[in-house]
N, C-alpha and C positions, 0 to 999 in steps of 0.2 A: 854197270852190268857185272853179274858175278862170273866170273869168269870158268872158276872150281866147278859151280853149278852146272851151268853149260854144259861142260866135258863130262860130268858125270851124266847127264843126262842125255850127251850125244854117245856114251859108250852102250846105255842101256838101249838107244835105239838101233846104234850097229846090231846089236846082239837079238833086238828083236826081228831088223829088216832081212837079219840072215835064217833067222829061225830055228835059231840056237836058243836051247833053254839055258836059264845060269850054269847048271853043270858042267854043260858041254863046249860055251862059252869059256868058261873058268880053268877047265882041262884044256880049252887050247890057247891058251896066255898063261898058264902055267902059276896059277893064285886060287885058293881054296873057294868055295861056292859060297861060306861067308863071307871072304872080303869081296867078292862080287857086288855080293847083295849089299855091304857096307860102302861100297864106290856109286850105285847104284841108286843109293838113299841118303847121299850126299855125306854121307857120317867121315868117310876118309878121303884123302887124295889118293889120285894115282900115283905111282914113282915112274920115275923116267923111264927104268926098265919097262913098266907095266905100259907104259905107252909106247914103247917101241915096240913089245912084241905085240900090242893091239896094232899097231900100223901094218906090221911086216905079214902077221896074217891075215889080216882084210887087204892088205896092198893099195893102202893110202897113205897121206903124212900126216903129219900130226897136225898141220893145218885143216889139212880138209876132217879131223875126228875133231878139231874143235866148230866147224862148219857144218858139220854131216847135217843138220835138223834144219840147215836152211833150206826147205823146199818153195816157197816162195818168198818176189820182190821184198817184200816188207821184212820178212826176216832175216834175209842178203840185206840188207842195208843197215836192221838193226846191229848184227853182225859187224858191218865193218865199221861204221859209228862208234863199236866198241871197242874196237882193233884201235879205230885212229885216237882214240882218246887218249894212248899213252904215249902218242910222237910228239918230237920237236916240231918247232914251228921250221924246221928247214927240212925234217921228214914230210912233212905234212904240203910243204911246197911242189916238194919231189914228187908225191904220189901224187899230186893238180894236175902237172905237168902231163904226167902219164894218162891220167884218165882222158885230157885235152885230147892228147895223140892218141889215144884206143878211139872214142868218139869220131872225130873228124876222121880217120882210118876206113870205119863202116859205114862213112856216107856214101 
């Protein structure tokens, strides 16, 4: 999964679910309306800064802006399939574990 892609492409949907045009988006994370558009069309990364202040004012983490576009099952799972593909095999026990106990939890 590309991961870059993603986040470009969940920044461009923050910006549309809020109905901010790039301008208005761009003036309030404080980056011109071309490198908007260049985040947007995958051409550049964010910087950390730019994702922090994308967090701080939509008031999410930086998890949930790499997440935003998962509005259905399939795309929460493609998502964390994606996540988990860069754990250790004793990260990857650790999260088992947890989903065991979430699961069992909601019966």
């Amino acid at each position: 999964m590309n991961y870059q892609k993603l986040l470009n492409s969940n920044i461009k949907e923050l910006r549309i679910r809020h109905g901010l045009t790039q301008e208005e988006f761009a003036e309030k994370i404080g980056i011109s309306i071309q490198g908007l558009s260049n985040l947007e069309r995958n051409r550049y990364q964010p910087t950390s800064d730019t994702i922090d202040k994308i967090c701080k004012n939509f008031k999410i983490s930086p998890v949930e802006l790499l997440l935003t576009n998962s509005k259905t099952n399939e795309n929460l799972i493609k998502n964390i399939n994606a996540l988990l593909q860069s754990c250790s095999a004793q990260k990857l026990r650790q999260i088992y574990e947890i989903i065991l106990v979430l699961l069992n939890s909601s019966k």
